[in-house]
KEFI-344250 format. One record per atom (N, C-alpha, C): x, y, z; atom name. Coordinates in Angstrom, 2 decimals. Layout:
// residues N
{{X; Y; Z}; CA},
...
END
This chain:
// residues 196
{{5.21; -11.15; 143.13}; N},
{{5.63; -10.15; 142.16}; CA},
{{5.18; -8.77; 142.64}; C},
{{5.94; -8.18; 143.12}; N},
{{6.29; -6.77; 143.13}; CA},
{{5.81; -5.83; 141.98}; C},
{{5.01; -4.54; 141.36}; N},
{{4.86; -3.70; 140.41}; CA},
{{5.16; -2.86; 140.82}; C},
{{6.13; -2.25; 140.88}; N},
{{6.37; -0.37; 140.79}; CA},
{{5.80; 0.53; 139.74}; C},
{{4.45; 1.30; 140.28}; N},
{{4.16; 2.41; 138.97}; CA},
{{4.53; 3.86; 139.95}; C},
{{5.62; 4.23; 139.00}; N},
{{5.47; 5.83; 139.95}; CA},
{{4.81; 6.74; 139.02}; C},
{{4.85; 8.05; 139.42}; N},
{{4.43; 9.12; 139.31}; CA},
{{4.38; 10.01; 138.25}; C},
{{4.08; 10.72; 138.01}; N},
{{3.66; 11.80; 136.92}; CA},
{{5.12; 12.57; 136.80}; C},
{{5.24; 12.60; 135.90}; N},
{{6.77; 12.99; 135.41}; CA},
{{8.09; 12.49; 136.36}; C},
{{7.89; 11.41; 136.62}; N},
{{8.63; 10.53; 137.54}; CA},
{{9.32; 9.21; 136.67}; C},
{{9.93; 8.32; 137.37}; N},
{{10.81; 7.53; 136.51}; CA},
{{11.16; 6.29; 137.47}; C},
{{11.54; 4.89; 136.89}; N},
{{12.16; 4.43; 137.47}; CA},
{{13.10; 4.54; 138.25}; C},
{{13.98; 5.85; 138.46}; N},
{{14.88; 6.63; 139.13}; CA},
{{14.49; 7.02; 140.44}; C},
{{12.74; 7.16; 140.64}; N},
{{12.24; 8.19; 141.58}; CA},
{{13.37; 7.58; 143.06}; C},
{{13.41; 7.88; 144.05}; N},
{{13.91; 7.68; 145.27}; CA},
{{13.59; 6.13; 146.11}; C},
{{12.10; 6.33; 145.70}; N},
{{11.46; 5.29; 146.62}; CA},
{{11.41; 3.69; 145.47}; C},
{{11.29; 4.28; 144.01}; N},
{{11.33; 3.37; 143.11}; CA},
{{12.84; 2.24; 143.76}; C},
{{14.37; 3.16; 143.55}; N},
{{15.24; 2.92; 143.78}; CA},
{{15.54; 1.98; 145.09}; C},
{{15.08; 2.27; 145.83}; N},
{{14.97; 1.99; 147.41}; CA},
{{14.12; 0.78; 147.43}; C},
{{13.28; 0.25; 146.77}; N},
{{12.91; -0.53; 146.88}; CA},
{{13.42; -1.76; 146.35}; C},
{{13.94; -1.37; 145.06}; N},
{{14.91; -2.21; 143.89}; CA},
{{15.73; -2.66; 144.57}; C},
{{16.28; -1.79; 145.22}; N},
{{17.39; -2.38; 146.10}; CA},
{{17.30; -3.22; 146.97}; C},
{{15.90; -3.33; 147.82}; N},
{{15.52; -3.77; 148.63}; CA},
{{15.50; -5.30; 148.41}; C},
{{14.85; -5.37; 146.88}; N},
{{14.50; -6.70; 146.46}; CA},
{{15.56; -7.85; 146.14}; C},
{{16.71; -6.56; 145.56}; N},
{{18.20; -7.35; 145.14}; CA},
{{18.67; -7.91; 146.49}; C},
{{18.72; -7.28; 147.14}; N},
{{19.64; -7.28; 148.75}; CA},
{{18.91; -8.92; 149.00}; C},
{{17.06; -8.78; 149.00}; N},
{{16.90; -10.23; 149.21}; CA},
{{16.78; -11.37; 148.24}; C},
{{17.79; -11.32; 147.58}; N},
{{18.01; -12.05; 146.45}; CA},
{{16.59; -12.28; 145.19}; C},
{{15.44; -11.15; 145.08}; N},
{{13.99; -11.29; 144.64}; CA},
{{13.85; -10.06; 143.68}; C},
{{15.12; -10.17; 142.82}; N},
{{15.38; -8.61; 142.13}; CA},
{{14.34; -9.55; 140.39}; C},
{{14.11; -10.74; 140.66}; N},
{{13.12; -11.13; 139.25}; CA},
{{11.67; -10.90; 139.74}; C},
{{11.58; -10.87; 141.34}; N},
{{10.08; -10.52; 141.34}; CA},
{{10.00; -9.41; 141.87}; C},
{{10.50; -8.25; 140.77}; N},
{{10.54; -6.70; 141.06}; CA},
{{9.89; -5.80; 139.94}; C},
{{9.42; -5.59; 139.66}; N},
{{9.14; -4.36; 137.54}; CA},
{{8.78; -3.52; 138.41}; C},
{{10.09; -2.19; 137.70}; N},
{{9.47; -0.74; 137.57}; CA},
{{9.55; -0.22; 136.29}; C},
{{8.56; -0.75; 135.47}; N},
{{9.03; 0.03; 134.50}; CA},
{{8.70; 1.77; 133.96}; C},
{{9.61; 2.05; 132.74}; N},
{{9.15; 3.71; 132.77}; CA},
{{7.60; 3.64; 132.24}; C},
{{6.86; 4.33; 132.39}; N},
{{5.83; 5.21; 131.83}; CA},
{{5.53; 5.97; 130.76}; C},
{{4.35; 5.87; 129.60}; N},
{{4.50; 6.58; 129.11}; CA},
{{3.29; 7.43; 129.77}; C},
{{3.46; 8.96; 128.64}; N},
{{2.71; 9.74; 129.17}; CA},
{{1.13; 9.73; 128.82}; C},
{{0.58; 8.79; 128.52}; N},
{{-0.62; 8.27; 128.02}; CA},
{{-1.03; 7.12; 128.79}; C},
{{-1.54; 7.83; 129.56}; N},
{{-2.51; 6.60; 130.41}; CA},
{{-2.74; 5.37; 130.08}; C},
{{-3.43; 5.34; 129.04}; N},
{{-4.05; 4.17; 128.59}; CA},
{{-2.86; 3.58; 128.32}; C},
{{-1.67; 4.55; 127.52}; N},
{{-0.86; 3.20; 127.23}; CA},
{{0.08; 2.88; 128.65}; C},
{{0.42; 3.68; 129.55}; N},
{{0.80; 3.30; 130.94}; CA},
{{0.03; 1.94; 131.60}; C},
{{-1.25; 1.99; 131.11}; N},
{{-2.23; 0.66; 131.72}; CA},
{{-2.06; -0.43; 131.17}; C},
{{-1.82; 0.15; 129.53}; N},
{{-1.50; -1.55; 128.88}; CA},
{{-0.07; -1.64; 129.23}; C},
{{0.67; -0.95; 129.33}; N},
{{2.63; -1.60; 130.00}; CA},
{{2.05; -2.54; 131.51}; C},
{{1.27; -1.64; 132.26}; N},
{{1.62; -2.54; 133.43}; CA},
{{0.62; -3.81; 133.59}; C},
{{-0.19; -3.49; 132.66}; N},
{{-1.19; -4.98; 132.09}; CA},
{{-0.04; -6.42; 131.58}; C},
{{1.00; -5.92; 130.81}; N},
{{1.37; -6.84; 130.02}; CA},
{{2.32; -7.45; 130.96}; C},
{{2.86; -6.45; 132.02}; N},
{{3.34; -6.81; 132.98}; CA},
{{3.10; -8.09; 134.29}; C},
{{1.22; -7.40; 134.44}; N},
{{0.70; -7.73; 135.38}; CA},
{{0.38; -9.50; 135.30}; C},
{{0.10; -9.21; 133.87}; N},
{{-0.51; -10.21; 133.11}; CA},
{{0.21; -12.20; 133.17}; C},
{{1.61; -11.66; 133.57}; N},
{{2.62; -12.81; 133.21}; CA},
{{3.16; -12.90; 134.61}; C},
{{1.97; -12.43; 135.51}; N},
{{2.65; -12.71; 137.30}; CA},
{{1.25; -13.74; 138.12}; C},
{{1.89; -13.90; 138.79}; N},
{{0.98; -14.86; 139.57}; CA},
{{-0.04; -14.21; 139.94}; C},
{{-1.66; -14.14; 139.31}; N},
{{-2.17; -13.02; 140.76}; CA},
{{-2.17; -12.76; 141.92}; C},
{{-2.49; -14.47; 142.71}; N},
{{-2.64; -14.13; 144.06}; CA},
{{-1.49; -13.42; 144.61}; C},
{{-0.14; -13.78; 144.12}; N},
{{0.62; -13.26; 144.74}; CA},
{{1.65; -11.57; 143.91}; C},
{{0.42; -11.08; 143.17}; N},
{{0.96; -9.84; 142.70}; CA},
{{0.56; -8.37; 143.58}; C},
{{1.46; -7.68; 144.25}; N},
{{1.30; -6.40; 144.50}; CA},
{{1.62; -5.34; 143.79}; C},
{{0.28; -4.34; 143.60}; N},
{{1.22; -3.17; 142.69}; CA},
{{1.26; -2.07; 143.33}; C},
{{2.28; -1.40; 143.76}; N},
{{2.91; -0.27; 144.43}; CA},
{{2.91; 0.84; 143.80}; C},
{{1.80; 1.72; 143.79}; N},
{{1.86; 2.71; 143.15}; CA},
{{2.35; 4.11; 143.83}; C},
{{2.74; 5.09; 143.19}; N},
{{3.35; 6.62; 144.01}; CA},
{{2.53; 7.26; 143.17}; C},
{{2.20; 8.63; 143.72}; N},
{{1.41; 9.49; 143.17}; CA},
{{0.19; 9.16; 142.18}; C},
{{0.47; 9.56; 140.90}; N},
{{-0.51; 9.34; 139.75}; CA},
{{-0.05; 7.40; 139.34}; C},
{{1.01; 7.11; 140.15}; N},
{{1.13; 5.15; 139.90}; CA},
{{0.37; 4.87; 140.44}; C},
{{-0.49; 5.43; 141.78}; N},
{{-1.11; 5.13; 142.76}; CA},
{{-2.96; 5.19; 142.20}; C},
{{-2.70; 5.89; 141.58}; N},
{{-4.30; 6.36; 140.92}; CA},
{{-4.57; 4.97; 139.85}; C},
{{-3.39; 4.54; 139.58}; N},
{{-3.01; 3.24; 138.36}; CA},
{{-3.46; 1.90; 139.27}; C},
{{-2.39; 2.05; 140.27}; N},
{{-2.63; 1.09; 141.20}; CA},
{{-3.86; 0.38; 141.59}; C},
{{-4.75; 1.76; 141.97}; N},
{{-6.25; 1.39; 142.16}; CA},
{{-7.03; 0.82; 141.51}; C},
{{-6.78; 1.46; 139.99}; N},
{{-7.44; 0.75; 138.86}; CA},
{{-7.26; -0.53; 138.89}; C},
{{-6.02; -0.97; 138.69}; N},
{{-5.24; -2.59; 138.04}; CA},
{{-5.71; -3.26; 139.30}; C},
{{-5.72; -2.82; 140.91}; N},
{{-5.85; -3.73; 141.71}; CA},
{{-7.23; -4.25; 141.46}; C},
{{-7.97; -3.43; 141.22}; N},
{{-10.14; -3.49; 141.07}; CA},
{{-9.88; -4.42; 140.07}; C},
{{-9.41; -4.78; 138.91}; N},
{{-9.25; -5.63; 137.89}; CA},
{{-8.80; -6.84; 137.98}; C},
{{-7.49; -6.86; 138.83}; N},
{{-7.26; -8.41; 139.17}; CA},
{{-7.40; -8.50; 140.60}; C},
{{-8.64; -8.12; 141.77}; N},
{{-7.95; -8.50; 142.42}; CA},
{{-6.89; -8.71; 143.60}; C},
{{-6.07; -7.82; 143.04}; N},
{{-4.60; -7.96; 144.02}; CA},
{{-4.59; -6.85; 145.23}; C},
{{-3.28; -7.16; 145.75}; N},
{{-2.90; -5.90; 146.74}; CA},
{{-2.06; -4.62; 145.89}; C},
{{-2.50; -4.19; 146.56}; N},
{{-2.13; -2.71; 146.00}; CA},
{{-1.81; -1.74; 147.35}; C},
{{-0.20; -1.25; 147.23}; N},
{{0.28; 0.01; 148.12}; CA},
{{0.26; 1.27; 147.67}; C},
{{-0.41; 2.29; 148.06}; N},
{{-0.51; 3.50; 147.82}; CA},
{{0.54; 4.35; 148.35}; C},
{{1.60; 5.22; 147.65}; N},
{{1.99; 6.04; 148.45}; CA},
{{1.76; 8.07; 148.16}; C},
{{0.81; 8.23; 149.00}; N},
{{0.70; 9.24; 148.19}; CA},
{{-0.18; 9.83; 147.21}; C},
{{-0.95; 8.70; 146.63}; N},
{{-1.54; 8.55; 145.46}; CA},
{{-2.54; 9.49; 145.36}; C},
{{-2.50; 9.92; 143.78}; N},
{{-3.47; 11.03; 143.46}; CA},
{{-4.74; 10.42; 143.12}; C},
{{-5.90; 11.09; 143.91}; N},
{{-7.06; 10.64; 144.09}; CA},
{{-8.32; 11.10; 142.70}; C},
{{-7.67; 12.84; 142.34}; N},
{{-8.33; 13.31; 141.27}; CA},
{{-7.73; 14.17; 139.95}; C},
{{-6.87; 12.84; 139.66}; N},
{{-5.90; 13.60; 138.68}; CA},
{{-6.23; 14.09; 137.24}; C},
{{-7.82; 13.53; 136.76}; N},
{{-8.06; 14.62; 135.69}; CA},
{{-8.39; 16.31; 136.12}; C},
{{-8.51; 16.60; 137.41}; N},
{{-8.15; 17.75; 137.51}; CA},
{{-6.81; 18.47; 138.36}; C},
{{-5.94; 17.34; 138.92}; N},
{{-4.53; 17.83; 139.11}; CA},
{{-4.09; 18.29; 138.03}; C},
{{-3.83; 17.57; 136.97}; N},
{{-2.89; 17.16; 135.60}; CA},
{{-3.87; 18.51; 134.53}; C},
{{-5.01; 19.02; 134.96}; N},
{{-5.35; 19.73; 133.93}; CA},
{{-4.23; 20.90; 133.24}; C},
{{-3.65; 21.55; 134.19}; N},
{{-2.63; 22.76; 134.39}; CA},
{{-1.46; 21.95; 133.81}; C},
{{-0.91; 20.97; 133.18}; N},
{{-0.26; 19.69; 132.92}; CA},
{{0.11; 19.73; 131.14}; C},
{{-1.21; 19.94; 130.46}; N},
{{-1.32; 19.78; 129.39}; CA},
{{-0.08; 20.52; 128.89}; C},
{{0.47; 19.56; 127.99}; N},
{{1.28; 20.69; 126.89}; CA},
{{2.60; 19.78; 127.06}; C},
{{3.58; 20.50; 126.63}; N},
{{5.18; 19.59; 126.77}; CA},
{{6.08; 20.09; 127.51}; C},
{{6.33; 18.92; 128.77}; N},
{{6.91; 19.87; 129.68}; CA},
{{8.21; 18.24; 129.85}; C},
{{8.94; 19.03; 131.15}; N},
{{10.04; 17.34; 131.21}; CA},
{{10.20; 16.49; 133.00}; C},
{{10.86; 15.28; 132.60}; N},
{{10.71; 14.47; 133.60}; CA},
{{11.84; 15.30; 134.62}; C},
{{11.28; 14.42; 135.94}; N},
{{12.21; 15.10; 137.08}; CA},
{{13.36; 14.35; 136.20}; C},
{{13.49; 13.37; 136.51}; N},
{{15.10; 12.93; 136.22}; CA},
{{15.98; 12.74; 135.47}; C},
{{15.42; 13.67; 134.36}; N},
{{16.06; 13.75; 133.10}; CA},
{{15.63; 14.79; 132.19}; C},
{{16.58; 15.73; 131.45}; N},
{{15.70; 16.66; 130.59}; CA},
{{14.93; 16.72; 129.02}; C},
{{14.50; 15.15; 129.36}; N},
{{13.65; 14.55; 128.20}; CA},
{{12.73; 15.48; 128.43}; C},
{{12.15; 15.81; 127.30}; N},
{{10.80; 16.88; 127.08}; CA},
{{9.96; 15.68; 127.15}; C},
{{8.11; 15.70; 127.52}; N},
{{7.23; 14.38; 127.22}; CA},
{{5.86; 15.50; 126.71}; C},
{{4.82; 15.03; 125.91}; N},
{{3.79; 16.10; 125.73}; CA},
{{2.48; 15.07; 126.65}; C},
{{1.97; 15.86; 127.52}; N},
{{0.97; 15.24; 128.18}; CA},
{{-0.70; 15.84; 127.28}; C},
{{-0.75; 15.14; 126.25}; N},
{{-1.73; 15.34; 125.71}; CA},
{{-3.01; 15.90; 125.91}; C},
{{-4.26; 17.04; 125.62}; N},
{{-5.60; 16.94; 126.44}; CA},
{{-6.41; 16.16; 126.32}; C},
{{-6.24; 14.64; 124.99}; N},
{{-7.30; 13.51; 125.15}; CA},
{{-6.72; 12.59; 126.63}; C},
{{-5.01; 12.87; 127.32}; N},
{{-4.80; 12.03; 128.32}; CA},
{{-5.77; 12.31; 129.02}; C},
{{-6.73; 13.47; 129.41}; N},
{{-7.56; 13.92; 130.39}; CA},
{{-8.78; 12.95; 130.41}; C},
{{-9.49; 12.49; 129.41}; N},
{{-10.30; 11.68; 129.46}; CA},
{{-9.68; 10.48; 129.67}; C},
{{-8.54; 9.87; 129.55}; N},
{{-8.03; 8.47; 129.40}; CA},
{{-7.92; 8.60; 131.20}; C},
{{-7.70; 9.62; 131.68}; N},
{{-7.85; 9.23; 133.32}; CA},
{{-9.32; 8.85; 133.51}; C},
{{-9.96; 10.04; 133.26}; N},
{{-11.59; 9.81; 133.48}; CA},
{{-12.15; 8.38; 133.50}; C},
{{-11.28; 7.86; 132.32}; N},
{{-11.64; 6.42; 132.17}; CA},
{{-11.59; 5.39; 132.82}; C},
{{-10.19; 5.85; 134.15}; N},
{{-9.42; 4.79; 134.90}; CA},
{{-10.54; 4.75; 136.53}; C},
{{-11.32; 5.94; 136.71}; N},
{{-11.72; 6.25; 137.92}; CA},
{{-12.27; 5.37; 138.33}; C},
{{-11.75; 5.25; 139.60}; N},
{{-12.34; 4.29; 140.73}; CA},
{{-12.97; 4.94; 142.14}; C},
{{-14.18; 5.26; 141.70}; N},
{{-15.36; 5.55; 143.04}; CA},
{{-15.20; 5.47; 143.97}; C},
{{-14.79; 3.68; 144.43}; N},
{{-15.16; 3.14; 145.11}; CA},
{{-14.40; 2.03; 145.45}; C},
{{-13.58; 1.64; 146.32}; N},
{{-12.52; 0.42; 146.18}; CA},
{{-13.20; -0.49; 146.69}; C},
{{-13.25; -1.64; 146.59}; N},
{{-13.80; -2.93; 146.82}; CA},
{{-13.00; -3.83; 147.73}; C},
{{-13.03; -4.29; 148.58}; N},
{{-12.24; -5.35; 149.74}; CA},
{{-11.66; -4.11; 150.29}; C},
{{-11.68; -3.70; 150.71}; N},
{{-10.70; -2.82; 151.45}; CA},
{{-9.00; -3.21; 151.76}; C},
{{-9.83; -4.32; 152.49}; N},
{{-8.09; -5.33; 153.00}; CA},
{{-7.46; -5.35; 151.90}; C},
{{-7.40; -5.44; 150.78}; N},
{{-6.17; -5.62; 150.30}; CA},
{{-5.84; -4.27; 149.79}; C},
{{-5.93; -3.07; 150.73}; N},
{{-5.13; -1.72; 150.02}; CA},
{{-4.51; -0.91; 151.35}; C},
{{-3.35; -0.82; 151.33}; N},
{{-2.29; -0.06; 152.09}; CA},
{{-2.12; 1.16; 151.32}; C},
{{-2.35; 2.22; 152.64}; N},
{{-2.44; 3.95; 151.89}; CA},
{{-1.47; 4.52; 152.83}; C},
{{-0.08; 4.78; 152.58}; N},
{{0.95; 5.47; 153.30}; CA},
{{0.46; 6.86; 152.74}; C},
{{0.03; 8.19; 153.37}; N},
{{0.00; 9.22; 152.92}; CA},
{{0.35; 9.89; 153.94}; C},
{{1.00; 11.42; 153.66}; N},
{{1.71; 12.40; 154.55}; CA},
{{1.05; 13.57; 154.59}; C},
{{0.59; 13.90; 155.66}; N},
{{0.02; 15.53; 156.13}; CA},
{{1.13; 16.72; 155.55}; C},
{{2.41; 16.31; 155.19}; N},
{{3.24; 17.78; 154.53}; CA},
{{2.75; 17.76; 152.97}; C},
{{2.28; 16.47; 152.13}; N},
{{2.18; 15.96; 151.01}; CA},
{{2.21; 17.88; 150.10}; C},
{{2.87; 18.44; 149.60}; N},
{{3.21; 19.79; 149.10}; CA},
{{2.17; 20.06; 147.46}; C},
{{2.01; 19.02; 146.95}; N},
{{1.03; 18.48; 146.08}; CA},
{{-0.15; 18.18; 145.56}; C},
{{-0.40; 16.68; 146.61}; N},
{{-1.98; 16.40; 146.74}; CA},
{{-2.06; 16.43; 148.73}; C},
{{-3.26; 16.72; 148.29}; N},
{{-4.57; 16.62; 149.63}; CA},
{{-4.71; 15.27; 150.40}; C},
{{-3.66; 15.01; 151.34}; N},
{{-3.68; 13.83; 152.07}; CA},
{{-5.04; 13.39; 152.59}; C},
{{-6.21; 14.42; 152.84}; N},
{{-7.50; 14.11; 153.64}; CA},
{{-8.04; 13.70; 152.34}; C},
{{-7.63; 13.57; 150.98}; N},
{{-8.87; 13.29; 150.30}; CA},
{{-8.03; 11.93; 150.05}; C},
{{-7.28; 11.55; 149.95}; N},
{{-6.38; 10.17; 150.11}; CA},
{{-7.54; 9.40; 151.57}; C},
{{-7.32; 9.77; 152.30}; N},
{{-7.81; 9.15; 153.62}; CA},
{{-9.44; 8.50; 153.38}; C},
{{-9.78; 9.69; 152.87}; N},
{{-10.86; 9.08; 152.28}; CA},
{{-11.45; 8.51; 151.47}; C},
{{-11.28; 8.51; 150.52}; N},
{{-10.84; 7.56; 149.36}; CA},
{{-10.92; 6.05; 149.09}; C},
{{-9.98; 6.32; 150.43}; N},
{{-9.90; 4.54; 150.73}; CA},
{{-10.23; 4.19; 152.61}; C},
{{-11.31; 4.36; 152.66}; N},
{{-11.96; 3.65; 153.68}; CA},
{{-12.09; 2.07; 153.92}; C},
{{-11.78; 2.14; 155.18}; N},
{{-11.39; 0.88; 155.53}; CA},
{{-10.24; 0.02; 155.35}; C},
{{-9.48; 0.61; 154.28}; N},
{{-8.05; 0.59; 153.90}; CA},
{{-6.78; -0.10; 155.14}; C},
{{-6.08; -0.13; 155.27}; N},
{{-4.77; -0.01; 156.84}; CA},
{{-4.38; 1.39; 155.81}; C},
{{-4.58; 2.30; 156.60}; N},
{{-3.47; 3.50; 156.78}; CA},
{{-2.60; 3.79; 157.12}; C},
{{-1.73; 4.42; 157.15}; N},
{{-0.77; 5.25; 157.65}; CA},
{{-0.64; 6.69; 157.57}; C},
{{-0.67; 7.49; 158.25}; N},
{{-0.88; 8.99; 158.02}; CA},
{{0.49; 9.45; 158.73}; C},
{{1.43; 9.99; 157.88}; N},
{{2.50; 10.20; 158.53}; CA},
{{2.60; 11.93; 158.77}; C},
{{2.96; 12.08; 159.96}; N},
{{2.69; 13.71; 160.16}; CA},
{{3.78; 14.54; 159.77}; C},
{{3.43; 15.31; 158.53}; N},
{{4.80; 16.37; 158.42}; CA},
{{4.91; 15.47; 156.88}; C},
{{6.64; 15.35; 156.44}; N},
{{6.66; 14.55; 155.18}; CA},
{{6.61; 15.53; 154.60}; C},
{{6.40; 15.03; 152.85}; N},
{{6.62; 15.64; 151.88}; CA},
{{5.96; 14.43; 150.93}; C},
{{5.68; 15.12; 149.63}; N},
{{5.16; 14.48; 148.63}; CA},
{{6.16; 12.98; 148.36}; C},
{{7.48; 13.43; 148.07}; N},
{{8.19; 12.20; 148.26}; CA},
{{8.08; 11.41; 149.16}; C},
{{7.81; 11.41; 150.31}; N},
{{7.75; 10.92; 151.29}; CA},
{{9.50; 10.53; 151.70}; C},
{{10.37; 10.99; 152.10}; N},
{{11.41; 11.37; 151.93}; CA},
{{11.90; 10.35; 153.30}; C},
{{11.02; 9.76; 154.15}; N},
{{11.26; 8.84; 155.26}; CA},
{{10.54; 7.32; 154.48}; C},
{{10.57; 7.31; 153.40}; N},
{{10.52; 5.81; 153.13}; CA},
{{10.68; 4.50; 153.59}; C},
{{12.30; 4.84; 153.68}; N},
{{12.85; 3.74; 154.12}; CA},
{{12.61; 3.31; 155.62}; C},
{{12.04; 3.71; 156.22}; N},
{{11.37; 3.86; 157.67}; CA},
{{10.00; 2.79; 157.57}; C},
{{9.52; 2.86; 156.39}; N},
{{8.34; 2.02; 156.13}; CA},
{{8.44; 1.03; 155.02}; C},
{{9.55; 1.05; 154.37}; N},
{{9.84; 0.00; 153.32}; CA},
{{9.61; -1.58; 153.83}; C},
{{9.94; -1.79; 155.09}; N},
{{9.42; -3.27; 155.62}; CA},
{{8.29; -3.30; 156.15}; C},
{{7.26; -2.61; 156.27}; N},
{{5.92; -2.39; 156.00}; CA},
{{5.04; -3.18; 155.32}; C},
{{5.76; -1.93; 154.05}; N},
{{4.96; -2.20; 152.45}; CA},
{{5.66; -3.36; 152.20}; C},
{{7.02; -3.95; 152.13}; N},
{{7.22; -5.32; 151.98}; CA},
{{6.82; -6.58; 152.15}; C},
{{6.41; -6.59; 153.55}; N},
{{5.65; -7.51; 154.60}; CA},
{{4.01; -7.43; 154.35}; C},
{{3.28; -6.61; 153.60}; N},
{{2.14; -6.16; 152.66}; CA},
{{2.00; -6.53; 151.27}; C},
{{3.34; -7.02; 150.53}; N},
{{3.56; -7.15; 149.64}; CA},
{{3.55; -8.64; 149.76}; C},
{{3.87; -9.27; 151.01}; N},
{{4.00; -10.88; 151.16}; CA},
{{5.30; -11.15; 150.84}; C},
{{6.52; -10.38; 151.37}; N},
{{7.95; -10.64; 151.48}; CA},
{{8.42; -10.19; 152.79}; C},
{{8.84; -11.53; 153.78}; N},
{{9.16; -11.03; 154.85}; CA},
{{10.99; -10.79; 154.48}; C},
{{11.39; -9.95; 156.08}; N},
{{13.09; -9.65; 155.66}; CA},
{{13.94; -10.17; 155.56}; C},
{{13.94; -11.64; 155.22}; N},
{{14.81; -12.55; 154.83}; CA},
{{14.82; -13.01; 153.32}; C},
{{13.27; -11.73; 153.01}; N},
{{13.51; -12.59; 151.17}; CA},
{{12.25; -13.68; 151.06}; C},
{{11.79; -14.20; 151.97}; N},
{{10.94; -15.49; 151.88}; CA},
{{9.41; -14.78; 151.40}; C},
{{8.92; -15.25; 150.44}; N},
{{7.72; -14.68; 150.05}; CA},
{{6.68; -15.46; 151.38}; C},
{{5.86; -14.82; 151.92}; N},
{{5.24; -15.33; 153.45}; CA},
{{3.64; -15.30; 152.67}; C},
{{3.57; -14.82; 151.58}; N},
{{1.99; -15.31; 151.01}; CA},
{{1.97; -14.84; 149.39}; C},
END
């Protein structure tokens, strides 16, 4: 089982969300796929992908987080456990998201969302120091990242498998270049066959 959490005013729509969906249909594994949307409340973003997480196999659950999914990612993986792909992921988002507060709208739609100032502590809450096993965390991050601070990504997660892609963009806009990567990380080789 596959988890897609993307990003901070991001959507099941995002690029890489999409790209991957597709990925899973193409190998006939579109039931062991969830991206679902987000709300803008942490905590309740944690209990969606809890209830999610909750009704998948562990050993064989990865959760794929992008940006602030990625900050999620970390959390849920320390909890059960699992593998977890980073792309991107924001390392200190109660002070990214401070400038945040108030009601603003998603990229992919002109839904208004209000990012609350108690969400600020509900991150505080999620922080992870310190990742535990290393091996099971894949960190694709990009030196163009326009956003967050790829060197504090790098560090972050020590001992991790990295990838540091030079140039890029926050989207990471060469995805699909590494989508059989993170797949084959995920324990789906390219025929569809889950390989762990």
């Amino acid at each position: 089982m596959i988890l897609y959490l993307h990003g901070f005013r991001s959507s099941p729509q995002s690029f890489k969300a999409r790209l991957m969906g597709q990925r899973m249909r193409e190998l006939g594994l579109q039931d062991m796929y969830a991206c679902p949307q987000l709300p803008a409340s942490p905590a309740g973003a944690i209990a969606l992908a809890r209830s999610i997480a909750d009704g998948a196999d562990q050993r064989r659950l990865t959760i794929v987080g992008s940006s602030l999914g990625g900050f999620y990612a970390t959390w849920l993986a320390e909890q059960y456990g699992c593998r977890a792909v980073l792309l991107n992921p924001a390392v200190q988002p109660p002070r990214e998201l401070e400038s945040y507060v108030g009601v603003t709208t998603q990229y992919h739609s002109d839904e208004p969302f209000e990012f609350k100032r108690e969400y600020i502590d509900e991150l505080r809450a999620l922080a992870v120091d310190k990742i535990s096993r290393p091996e099971r965390y894949f960190l694709i991050a990009a030196t163009g990242d326009e956003v967050l601070d790829w060197r504090e990504m790098v560090a972050h997660y020590p001992g991790a498998r990295q990838t540091v892609i030079e140039g890029s963009d926050h989207g990471i806009a060469e995805f699909a270049d590494y989508l059989d990567d993170v797949l084959a990380f995920c324990g789906v080789d390219g025929s569809g066959k889950a390989v762990s």
